[in-house]
C-alpha positions in Angstrom: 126.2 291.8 173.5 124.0 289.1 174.5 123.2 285.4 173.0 120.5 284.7 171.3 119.6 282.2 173.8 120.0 283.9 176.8 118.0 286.6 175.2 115.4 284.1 174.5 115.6 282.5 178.3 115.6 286.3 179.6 112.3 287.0 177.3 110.4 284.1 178.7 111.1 285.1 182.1 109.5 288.5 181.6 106.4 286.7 179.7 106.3 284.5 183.1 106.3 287.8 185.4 103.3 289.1 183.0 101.6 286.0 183.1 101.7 285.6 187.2 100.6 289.4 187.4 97.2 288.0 185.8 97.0 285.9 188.5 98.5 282.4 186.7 99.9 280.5 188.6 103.6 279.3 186.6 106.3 276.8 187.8 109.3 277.7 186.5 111.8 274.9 186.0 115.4 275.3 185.9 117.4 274.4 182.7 120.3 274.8 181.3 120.7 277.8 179.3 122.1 276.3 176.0 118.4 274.1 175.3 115.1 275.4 176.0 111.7 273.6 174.8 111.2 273.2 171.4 107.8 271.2 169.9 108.5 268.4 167.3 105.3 268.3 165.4 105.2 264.7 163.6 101.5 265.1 162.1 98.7 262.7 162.3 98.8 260.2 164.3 99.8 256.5 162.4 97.6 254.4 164.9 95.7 254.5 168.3 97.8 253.2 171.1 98.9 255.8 173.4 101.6 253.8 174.7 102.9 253.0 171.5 102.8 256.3 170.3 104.8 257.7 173.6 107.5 254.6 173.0 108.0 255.7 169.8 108.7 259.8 171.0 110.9 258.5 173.1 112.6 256.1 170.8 113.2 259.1 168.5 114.2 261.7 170.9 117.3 258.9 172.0 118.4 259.0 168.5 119.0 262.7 168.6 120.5 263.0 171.8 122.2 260.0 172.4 120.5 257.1 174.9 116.8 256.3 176.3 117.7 257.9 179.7 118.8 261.0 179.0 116.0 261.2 176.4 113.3 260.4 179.3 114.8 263.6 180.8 114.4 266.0 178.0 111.0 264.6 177.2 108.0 267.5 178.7 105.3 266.1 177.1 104.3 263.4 174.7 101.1 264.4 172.2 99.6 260.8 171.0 95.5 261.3 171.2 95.0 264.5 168.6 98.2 264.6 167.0 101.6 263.0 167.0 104.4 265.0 168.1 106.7 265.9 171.5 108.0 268.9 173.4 111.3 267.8 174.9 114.1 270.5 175.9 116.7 270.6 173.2 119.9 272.8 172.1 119.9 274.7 168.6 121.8 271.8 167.0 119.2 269.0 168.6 116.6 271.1 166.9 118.0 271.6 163.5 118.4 267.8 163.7 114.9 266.6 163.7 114.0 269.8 161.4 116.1 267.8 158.8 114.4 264.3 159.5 111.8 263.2 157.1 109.2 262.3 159.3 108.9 265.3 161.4 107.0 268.0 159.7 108.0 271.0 161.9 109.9 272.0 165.0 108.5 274.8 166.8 110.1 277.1 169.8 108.0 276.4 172.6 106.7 280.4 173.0 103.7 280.6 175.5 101.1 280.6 172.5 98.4 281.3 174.9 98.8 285.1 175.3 99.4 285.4 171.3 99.4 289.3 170.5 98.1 287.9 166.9 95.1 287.2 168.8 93.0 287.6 165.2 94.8 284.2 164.4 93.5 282.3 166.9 90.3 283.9 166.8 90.0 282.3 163.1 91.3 278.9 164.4 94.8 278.8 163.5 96.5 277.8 166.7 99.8 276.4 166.6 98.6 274.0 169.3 95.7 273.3 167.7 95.1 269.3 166.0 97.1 268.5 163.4 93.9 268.9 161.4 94.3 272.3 161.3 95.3 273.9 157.9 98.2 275.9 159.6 99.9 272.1 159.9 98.9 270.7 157.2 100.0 273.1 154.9 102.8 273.3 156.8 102.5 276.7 157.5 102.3 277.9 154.0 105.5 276.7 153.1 106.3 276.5 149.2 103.8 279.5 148.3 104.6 283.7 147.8 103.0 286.1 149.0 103.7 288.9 146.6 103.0 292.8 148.3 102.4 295.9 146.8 102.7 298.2 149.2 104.6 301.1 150.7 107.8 298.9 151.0 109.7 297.1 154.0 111.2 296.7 157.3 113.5 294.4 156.7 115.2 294.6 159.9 112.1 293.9 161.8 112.3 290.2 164.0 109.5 289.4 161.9 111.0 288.8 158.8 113.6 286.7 160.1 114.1 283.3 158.2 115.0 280.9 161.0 113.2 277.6 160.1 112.8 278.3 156.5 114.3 275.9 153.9 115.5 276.9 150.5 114.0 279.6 148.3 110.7 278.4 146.3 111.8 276.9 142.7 109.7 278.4 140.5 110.4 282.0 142.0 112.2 283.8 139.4 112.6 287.6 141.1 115.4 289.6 142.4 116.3 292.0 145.6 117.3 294.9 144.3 119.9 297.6 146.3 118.8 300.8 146.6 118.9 304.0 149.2 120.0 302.1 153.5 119.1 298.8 151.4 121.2 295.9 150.6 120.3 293.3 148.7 122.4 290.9 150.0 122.2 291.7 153.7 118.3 292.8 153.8 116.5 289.9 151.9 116.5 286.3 152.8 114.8 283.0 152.8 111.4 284.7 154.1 111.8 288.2 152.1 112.9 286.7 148.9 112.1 290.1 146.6 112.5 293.0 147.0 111.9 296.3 144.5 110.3 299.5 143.8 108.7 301.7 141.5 108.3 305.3 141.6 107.9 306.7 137.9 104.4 307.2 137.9 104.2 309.2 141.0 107.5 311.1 140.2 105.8 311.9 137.1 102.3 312.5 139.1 103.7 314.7 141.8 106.1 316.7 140.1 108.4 317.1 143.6 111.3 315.2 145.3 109.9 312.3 147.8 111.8 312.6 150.2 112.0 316.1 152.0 113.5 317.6 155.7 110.1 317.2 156.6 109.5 313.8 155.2 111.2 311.1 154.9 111.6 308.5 152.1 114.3 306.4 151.0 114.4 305.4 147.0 114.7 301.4 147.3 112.4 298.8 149.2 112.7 300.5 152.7 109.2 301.3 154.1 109.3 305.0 155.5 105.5 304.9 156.4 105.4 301.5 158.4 101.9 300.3 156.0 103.8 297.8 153.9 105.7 296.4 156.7 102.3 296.3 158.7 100.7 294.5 156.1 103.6 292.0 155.4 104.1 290.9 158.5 100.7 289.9 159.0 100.3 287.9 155.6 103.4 285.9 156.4 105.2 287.4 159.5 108.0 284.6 161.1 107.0 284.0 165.3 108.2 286.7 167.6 107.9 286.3 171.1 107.6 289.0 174.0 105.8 291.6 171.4 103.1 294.2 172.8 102.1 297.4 172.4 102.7 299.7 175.0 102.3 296.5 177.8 99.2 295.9 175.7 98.2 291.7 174.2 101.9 291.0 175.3 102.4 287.4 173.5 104.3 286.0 170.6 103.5 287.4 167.0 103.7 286.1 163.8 101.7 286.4 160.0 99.3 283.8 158.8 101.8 281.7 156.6 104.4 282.1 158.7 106.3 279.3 156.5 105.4 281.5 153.2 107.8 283.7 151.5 107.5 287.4 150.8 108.0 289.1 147.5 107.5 293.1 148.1 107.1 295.3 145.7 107.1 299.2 146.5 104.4 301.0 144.7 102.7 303.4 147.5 104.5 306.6 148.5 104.9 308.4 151.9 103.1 311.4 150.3 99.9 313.3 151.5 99.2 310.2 153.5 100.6 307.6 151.2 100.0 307.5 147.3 100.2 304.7 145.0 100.2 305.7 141.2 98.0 303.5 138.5 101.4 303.3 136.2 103.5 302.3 139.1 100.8 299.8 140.5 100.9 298.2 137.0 104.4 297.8 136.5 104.3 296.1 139.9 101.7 293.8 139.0 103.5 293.5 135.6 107.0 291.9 137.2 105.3 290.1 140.3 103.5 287.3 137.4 106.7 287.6 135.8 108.6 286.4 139.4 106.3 283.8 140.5 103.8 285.0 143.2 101.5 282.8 144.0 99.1 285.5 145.8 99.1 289.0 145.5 97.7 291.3 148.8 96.7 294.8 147.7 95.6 297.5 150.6 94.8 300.1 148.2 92.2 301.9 147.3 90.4 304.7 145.1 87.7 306.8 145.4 83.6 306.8 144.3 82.8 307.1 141.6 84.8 304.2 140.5 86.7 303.5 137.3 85.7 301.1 135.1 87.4 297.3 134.8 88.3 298.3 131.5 89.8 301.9 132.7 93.5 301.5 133.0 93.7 304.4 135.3 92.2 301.8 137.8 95.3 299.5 137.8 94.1 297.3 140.6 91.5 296.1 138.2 93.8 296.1 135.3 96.7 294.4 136.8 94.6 292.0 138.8 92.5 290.3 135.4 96.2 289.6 134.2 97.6 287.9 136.9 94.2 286.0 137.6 94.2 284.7 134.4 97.9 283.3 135.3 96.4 281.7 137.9 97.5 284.2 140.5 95.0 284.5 143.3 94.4 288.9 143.9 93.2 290.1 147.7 92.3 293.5 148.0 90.6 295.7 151.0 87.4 297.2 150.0 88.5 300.3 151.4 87.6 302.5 154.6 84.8 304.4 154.2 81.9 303.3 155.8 79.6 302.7 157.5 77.7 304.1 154.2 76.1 302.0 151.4 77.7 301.7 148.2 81.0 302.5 149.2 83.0 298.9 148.4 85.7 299.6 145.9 88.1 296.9 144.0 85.0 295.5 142.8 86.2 293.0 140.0 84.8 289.9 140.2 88.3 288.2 139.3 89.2 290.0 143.0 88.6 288.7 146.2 87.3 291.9 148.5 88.0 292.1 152.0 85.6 294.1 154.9 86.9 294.5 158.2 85.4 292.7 161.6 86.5 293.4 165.3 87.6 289.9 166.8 87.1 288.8 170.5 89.9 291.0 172.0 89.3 294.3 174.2 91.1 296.5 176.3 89.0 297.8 178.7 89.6 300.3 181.5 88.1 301.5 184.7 86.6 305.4 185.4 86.0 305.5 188.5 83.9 308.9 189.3 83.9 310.8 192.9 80.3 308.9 193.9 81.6 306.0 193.6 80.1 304.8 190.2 82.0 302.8 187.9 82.3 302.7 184.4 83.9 301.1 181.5 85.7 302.2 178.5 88.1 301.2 176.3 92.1 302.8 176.1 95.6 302.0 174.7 97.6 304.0 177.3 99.5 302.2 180.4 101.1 304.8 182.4 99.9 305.0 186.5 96.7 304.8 187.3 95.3 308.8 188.3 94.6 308.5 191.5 91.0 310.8 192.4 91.5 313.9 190.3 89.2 317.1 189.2 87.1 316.4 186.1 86.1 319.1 184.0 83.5 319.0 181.3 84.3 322.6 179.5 81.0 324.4 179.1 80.0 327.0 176.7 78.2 330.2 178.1 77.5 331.1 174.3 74.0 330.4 172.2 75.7 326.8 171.8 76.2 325.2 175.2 77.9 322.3 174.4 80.4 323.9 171.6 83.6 324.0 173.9 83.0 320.6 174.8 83.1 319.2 171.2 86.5 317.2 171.0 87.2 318.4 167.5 87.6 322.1 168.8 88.8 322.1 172.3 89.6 325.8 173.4 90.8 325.3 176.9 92.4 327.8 179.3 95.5 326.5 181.1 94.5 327.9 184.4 91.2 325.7 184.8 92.6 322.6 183.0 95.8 322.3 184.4 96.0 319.3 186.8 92.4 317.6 185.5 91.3 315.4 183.8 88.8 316.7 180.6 85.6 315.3 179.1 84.5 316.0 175.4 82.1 314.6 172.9 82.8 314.2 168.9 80.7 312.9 166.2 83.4 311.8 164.4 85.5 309.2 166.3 88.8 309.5 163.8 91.9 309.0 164.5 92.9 312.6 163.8 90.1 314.0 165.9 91.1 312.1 169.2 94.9 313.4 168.9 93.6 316.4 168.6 91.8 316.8 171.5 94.4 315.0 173.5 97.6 317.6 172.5 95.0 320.1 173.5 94.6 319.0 176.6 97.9 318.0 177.5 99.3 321.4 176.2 97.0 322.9 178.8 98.3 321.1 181.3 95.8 318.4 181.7 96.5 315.1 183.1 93.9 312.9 181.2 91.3 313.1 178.6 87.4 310.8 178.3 86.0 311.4 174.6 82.4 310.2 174.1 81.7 309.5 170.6 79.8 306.8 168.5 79.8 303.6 169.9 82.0 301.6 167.8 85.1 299.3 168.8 87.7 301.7 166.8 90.4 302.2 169.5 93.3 305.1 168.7 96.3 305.4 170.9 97.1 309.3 171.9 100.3 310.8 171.7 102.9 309.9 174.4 101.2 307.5 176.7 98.9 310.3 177.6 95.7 309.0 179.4 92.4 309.5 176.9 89.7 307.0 177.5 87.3 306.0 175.0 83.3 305.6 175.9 80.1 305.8 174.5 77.5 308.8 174.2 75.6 306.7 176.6 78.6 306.6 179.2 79.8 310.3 178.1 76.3 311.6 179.5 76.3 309.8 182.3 79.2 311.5 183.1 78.5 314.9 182.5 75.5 314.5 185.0 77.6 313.9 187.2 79.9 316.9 186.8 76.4 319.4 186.8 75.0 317.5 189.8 78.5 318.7 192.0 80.6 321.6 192.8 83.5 319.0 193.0 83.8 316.5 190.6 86.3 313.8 191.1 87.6 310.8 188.8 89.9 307.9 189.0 91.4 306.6 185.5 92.9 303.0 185.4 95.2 302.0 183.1 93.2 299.0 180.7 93.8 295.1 180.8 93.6 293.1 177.7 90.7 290.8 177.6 90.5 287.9 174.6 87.7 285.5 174.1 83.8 285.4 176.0 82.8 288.0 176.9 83.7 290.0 173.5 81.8 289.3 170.0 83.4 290.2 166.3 81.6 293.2 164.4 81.7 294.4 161.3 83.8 297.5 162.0 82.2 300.7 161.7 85.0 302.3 159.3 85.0 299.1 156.6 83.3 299.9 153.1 79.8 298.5 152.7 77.8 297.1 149.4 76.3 296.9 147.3 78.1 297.4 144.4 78.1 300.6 143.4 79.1 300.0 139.4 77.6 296.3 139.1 75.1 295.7 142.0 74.2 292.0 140.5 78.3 291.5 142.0 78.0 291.1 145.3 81.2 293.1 147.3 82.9 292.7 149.5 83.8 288.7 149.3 84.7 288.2 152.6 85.8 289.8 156.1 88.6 289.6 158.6 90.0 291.1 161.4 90.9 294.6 161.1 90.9 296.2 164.2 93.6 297.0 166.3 96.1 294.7 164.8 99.4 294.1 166.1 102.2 293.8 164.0 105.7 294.9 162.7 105.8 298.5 161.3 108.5 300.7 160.3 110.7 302.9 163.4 109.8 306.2 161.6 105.9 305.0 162.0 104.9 307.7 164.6 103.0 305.5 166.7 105.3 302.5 166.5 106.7 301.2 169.5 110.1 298.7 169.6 109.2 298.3 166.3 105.5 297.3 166.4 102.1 299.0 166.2 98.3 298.5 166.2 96.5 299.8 163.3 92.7 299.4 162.1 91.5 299.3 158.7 90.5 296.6 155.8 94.3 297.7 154.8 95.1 295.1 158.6 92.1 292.5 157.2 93.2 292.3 153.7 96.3 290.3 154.4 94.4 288.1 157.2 92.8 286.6 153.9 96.2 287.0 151.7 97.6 284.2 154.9 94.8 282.0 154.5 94.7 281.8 150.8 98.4 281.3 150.9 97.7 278.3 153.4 94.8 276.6 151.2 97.4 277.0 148.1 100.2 275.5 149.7 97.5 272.1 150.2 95.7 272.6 147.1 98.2 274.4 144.5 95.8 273.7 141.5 93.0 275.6 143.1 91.9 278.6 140.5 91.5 281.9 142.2 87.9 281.8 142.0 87.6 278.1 143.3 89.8 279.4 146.7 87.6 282.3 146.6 84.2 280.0 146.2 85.8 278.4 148.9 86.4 281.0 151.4 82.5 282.7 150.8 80.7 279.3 151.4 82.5 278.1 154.2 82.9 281.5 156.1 81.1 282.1 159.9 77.8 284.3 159.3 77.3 283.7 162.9 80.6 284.4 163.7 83.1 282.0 165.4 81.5 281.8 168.6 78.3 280.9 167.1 76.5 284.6 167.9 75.0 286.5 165.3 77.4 289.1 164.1 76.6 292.8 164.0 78.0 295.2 162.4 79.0 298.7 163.9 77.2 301.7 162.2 74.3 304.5 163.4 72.5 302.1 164.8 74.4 299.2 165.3 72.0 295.8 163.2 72.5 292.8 162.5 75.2 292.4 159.6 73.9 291.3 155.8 75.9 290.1 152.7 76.6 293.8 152.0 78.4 294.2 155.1 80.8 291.5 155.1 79.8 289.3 152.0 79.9 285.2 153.2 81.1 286.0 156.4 84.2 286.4 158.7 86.6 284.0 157.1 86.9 280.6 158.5 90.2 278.8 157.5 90.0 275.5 158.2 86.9 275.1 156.5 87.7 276.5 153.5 90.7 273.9 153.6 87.5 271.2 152.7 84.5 272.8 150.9 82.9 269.9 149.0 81.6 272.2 146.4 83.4 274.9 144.4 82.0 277.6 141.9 84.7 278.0 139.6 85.7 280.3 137.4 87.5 280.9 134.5 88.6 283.0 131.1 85.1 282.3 129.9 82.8 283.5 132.9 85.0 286.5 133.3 84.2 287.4 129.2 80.4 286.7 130.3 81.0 289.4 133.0 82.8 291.9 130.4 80.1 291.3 127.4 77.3 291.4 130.7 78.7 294.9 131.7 78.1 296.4 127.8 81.7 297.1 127.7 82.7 297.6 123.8 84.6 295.2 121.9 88.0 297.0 121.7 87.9 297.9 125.6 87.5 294.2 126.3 89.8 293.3 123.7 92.7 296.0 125.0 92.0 294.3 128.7 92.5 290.7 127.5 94.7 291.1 125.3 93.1 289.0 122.3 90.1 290.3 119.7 87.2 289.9 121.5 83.3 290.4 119.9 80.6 290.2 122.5 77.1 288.5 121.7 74.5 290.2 120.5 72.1 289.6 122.8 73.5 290.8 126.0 74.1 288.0 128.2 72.5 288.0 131.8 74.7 289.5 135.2 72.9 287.4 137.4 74.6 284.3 135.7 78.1 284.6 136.0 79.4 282.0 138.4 79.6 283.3 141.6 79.4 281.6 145.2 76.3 284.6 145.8 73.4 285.7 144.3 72.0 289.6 144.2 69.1 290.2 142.4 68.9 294.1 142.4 65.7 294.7 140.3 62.9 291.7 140.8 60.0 292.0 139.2 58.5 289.1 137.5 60.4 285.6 138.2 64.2 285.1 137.4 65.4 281.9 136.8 69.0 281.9 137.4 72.3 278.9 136.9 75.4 278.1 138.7 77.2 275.3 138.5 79.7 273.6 141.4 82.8 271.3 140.8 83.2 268.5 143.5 86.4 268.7 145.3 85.1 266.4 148.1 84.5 262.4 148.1 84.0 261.2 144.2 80.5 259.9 145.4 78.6 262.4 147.3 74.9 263.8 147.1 74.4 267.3 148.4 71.0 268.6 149.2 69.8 271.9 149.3 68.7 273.7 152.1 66.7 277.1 151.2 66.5 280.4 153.4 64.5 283.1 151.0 64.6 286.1 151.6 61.6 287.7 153.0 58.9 287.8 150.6 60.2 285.3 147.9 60.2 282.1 147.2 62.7 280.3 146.0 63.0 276.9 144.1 66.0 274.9 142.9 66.3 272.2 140.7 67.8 269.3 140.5 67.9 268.7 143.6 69.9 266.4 145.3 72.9 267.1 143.2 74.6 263.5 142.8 78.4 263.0 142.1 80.3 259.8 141.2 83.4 259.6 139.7 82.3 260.6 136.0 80.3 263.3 137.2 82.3 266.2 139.2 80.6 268.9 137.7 76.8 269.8 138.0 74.6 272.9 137.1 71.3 273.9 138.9 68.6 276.7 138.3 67.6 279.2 140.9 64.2 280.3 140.7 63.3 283.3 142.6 60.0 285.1 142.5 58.7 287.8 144.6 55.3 287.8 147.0 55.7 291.7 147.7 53.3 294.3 145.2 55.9 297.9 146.2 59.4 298.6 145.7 61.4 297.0 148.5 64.7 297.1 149.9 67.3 294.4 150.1 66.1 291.1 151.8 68.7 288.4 152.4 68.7 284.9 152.8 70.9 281.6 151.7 71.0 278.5 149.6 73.2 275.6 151.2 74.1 272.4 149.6 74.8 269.9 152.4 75.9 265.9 151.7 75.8 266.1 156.2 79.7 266.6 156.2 79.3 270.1 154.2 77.9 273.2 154.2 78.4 274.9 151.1 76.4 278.3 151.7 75.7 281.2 149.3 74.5 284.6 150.2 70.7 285.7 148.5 70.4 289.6 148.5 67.0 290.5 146.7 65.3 293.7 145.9 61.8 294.0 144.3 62.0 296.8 142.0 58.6 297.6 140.2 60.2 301.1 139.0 63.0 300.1 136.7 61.3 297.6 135.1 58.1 300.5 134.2 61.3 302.6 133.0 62.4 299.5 131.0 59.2 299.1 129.3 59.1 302.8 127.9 
């Protein structure tokens, strides 16, 4: 069996090989194999003399490993002009040294960060070799908080869970591991999985048959047969992992968004018909993660439209959720895959924060090559050989349809005319179900490769076995069938893809993630925020059918949902008296609408347009600015009763949710008030004056003024304005007053309110809708 640290020298020399096949250059430098480079990270800088700055690197570094001279040959490099910190070559032991120092604030491996597979991290800004002004330093990686799961369980053996670095377990964590079916509680949970248990009455009770079957597999404990909850963990607070790819694919070093957090996991979903989570079991999970201490709760579940109620306990998420908000326990949930229609957001709650799904500035395109010499792009997962010039076939129909045979979803191929070729079909549907399909079709006829044309959209499936199926658009797909009609022999040439991060490739909102407005409370606006949640890389479970070494890309807001359950654990870790609703407030008005590369961001539908509010609420979440908003709407016990009592919920409903007698006004009070960093407006008519008020969590003296963007058609007025603070007055409340120039029913129009004191931009999302109808229906 090999060392650790030769396995660690003999990973970075297959990284090396990968990097100088992309044509960078690398000097490798010979060193001993008990030390390899390890980053001491010693935070902001203490004054602004380089020299000084180096002396003292070096001074420290001599008083680990023993003189100056020797310490002037371990030193790489010396950072002194954005941060303070070294990389020197150390052993294990010279590592764990300065770990344990007080000034140094982390030691990090040295693992060629530039080719991170976790390429959504560094798409939000949360390089590792980014300033130290960065929220992924100072939070110091999340340290301190938990990030409590429910989800379909764990992986504990997975790299990614490994607990090298971490100190001891969080004080106020109160939990247990529990032992259960090929899990130990002592062996499988550590410093970075810290809980572990699971709960399986309600679906026992549900279901009515065993879990675990010969023909599906399911182990009664915290072990994740499905690979979702290990997915989904690993990305919230995943430790690094280095020489991690999929299939040769964004080969790099891995790791969550905290990676310094802990992980409390708590087994609620089922591998059952796809994977089932039961309301009762859901609850009791909730129920013993505020007992244990979480600090953040990541849900990827979802229901169905029509939605249940807030007040429906069959809901759970909602249920569960209220409680542990109202303990101060901040609740991210995915708002579920089923777009790109309207009104299909679930986990709705305003006392939830709501994730959509974006793309993020990775691709893996590939080459088709066809037999005249034209070239075109698409997109793939496979990297076998490149198919050298082979037939193409595009299977005709000779029936009243002519394009039926050719319809991915129903392939009907004969062996004889397939066999050796490569195929071309069409689907309407793009899911992940449909391109499998069509691939075991096509390899079971003895085909060598597959091109399906569907809807242009940046959803990316891998196919069975490496096989070769290439992903293009309808555009592509017809230019190609031209060319098979326009010769007796057509020819094609099917290169395996490259990954490709940064300019040229834009975010969008992805075509599958859940879209407002609100479908049971369209005044809320949903979802909250977005994050990446396409083809993410990350640990899954060995029985996960597509998993390879232990890893997998998956899509979904189930992959963006814990994007946002990381950053919320790094803002709680540097503000741990944030309420949920201030971190959420802060999130929504700091968030890219424009998208990190400062393009508009679209969103991925029939056609593609420009994204709104009800596409991906503030915007794709932007970290490090949501570290220092300025401005806050908070929230509390009291604005969520205004919601209950708004939504005409009776008194013994609310009073069964909170758990104490409530009785509602008796005039209703107004929707369009409750404290929330938006404002939807679903039915304008006449003018609406409506409030919010914002906490200063900046400078004690600043003056914020606003900066209006109406929606088309309205105007809009606020006042006061400028909002002054000082150091009696953190807390301020403004009227919104929106009226409407249009004389017909409209759709939504969208625009923004930001409060800026020039270091700020606190921005809010407008969604308006003139709505003569409802208010004639009103009247009689």
């Amino acid at each position: 069996m090999s060392s650790p640290i030769s396995t660690v020298v003999l990973g970075l020399l297959c990284l090396l090989c990968v990097l100088n096949e992309q044509g960078i250059s690398i000097t490798v430098v010979a060193a001993k194999t008990n030390s390899h480079v390890h980053i001491v990270y010693l935070g902001e800088r203490q004054h602004d003399n380089p020299k000084l700055i180096t002396d003292s690197h070096h001074d420290l570094l001599a008083t680990i490993v023993g003189s100056k001279s020797l310490a002037s040959k371990l030193m790489v490099y010396s950072y002194r002009h954005g941060f303070s910190g070294f990389a020197a070559k150390l052993t294990v032991a010279q590592a764990q040294k300065f770990a344990e120092l007080p000034d140094v604030v982390r030691v990090i491996p040295n693992t060629l960060h530039k080719l991170q597979t976790s390429r959504s991290w560094d798409f939000l800004g949360l390089s590792p070799h980014s300033p130290s002004s960065n929220i992924l330093h100072s939070s110091n990686m999340g340290d301190g908080v938990i990030i409590g799961v429910l989800d379909t369980g764990i992986w504990p053996e997975s790299k990614s869970f490994n607990e090298e670095g971490l100190g001891s377990v969080p004080s106020h964590w109160k939990g247990v591991c529990k032992s259960g079916e090929k899990f130990n509680a002592t062996l499988h949970c550590n410093r970075k999985i810290i809980g572990a248990r699971w709960f399986n009455d309600g679906i026992l009770a549900e279901y009515g048959k065993p879990l675990n079957t010969s023909k599906r597999t399911e182990f009664m404990s915290p072990r994740d047969a499905h690979g979702h909850g290990t997915h989904t963990a690993s990305t919230a607070a995943g430790s690094f992992v280095t020489n991690v790819s999929y299939k040769g694919l964004g080969h790099g070093t891995i790791r969550g968004g905290a990676p310094n957090a802990r992980l409390a996991i708590y087994k609620v979903c089922w591998n059952v018909l796809g994977g089932q989570c039961s309301a009762a079991d859901m609850l009791k999970g909730f129920d013993e993660a505020i007992h244990d201490g979480v600090d953040v709760l990541s849900l990827s579940i979802g229901g169905s439209v029509p939605l249940f109620s807030d007040v429906d306990e069959r809901d759970g998420i909602s249920t569960g959720s209220f409680h542990a908000v109202a303990r101060g326990i901040t609740v991210v949930c995915a708002a579920s895959n089923d777009g790109p229609l309207a009104q299909t957001v679930q986990n709705i709650s305003p006392w939830i924060i709501t994730v959509a799904a974006s793309t993020m500035d990775r691709a893996f395109p590939t080459s088709i090559t066809l037999g005249n010499n034209k070239t075109f792009v698409g997109q793939a997962m496979f990297t076998g050989l490149e198919i050298g010039f082979t037939s193409l076939i595009y299977p005709e129909s000779e029936g009243l349809d002519p394009t039926a045979t050719g319809v991915c979803d129903s392939l009907s191929l004969n062996n004889t005319v397939v066999s050796g070729k490569v195929v071309l079909c069409f689907t309407s549907l793009g899911r992940r179900k449909d391109v499998t399909t069509a691939s075991d079709a096509v390899k079971q006829a003895g085909g060598v490769g597959l091109i399906i044309a569907k809807n242009p959209t940046d959803g990316l499936y891998p196919c069975s076995d490496d096989f070769p199926c290439i992903e293009v658009d309808y555009e592509i797909g017809t230019r190609i069938v031209f060319y098979i009609r326009s010769t007796r022999y057509p020819l094609v040439k099917l290169t395996p893809p490259k990954t490709i991060v940064g300019n040229p490739i834009s975010a969008k909102v992805a075509y599958f993630s859940s879209r407002g407005p609100n479908s049971a409370a369209p005044a809320i606006l949903k979802p909250d925020i977005t994050a990446p949640g396409m083809n993410i890389l990350a640990a899954t479970s060995p029985l996960d059918s597509f998993a390879d070494a232990g890893y997998v890309m998956h899509s979904g807001t189930s992959m963006s949902t814990p994007h946002v359950a990381g950053c919320v654990a790094l803002i709680k870790a540097v503000h741990p008296n944030w309420s949920p609703a201030a971190i959420r407030s802060a999130l929504v008005t700091t968030a890219w609408s424009n998208g990190p590369s400062g393009l508009p961001i679209f969103a991925e539908g029939s056609p593609q347009k420009l994204a709104n509010p009800f596409d991906f609420g503030g915007g794709i979440v932007n970290p490090n600015a949501a570290s220092n908003p300025g401005l806050v709407y908070d929230m509390g016990a009291a604005d969520y009763m205004h919601y209950l009592c708004a939504m005409d919920y009776n008194n013994s409903d609310i009073s069964r949710l909170t758990g104490q007698a409530t009785t509602c006004p008796i005039k209703r009070p107004s929707l369009l008030d409750i404290n929330l960093p938006s404002i939807t407006i679903p039915s304008l008519g006449n003018s609406i004056t409506v409030t919010r008020t914002v906490t200063n969590v900046g400078a004690l003296k600043s003056i914020y003024e606003a900066t209006i963007d109406p929606p088309l058609g309205t105007v809009v007025s606020v006042k006061p304005n400028p909002l002054v603070f000082n150091s009696t007055v953190k807390k301020l409340t403004f009227e919104i007053v929106i009226s409407t120039t249009h004389h017909m029913n409209t759709g939504y129009y969208f625009g923004s309110l930001t409060w800026t004191d020039r270091v700020h931009a606190v921005t809010i999302p407008l969604s308006v809708r003139t709505d003569f109808l409802q208010h004639f229906a009103d009247d009689h």
